[in-house]
C-alpha positions as CSV (number, residue, x, y, z in Angstrom):
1,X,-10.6,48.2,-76.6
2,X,-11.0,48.1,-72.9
3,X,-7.9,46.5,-71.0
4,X,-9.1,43.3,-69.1
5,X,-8.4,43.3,-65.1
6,X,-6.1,39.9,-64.5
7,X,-5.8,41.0,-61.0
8,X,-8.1,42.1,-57.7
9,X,-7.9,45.7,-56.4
10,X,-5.4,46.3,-53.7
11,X,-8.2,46.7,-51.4
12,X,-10.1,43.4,-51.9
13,X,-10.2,41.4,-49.1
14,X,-11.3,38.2,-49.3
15,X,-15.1,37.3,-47.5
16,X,-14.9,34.5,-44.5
17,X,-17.1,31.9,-46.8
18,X,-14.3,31.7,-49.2
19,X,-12.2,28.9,-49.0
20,X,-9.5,27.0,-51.1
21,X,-11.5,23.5,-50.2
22,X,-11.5,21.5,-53.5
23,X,-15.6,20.8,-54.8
24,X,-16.7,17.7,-53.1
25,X,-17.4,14.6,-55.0
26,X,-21.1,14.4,-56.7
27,X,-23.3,12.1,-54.3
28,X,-24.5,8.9,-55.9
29,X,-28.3,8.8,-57.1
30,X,-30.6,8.1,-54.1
31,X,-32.6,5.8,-56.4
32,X,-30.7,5.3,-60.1
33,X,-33.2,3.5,-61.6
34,X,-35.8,6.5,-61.5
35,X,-34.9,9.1,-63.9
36,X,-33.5,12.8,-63.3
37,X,-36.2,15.3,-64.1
38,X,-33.8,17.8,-64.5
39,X,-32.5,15.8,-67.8
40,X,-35.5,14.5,-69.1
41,X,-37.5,17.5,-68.0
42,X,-40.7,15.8,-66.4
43,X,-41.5,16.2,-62.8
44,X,-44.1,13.9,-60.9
45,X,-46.2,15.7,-58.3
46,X,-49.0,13.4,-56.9
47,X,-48.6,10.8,-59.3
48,X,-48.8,12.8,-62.2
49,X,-45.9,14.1,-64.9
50,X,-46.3,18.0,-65.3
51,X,-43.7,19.9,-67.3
52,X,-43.0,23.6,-66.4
């Protein structure tokens, strides 16, 4: 069995978009009483429901 790496290689160097910033905060819903398409899986184009 292959030994897992638990650490970079000495010659990683971290990119400038890294940061240690905790995640922001989830925005509220712009409108919460329409539903989320990407849980109930139907998006309205036009008026009409079309699934992918």
């Amino acid at each position: 069995m292959t030994k897992r790496a638990t650490e970079r290689p000495r010659k990683f160097t971290k990119p400038a978009h890294w940061s240690n910033d905790p995640v922001p905060a989830p925005r509220p819903p712009d409108n919460p009483e329409r539903l989320s398409p990407t849980r109930y899986g139907d998006w309205v184009k036009d008026g009409i429901a079309i699934d992918f």
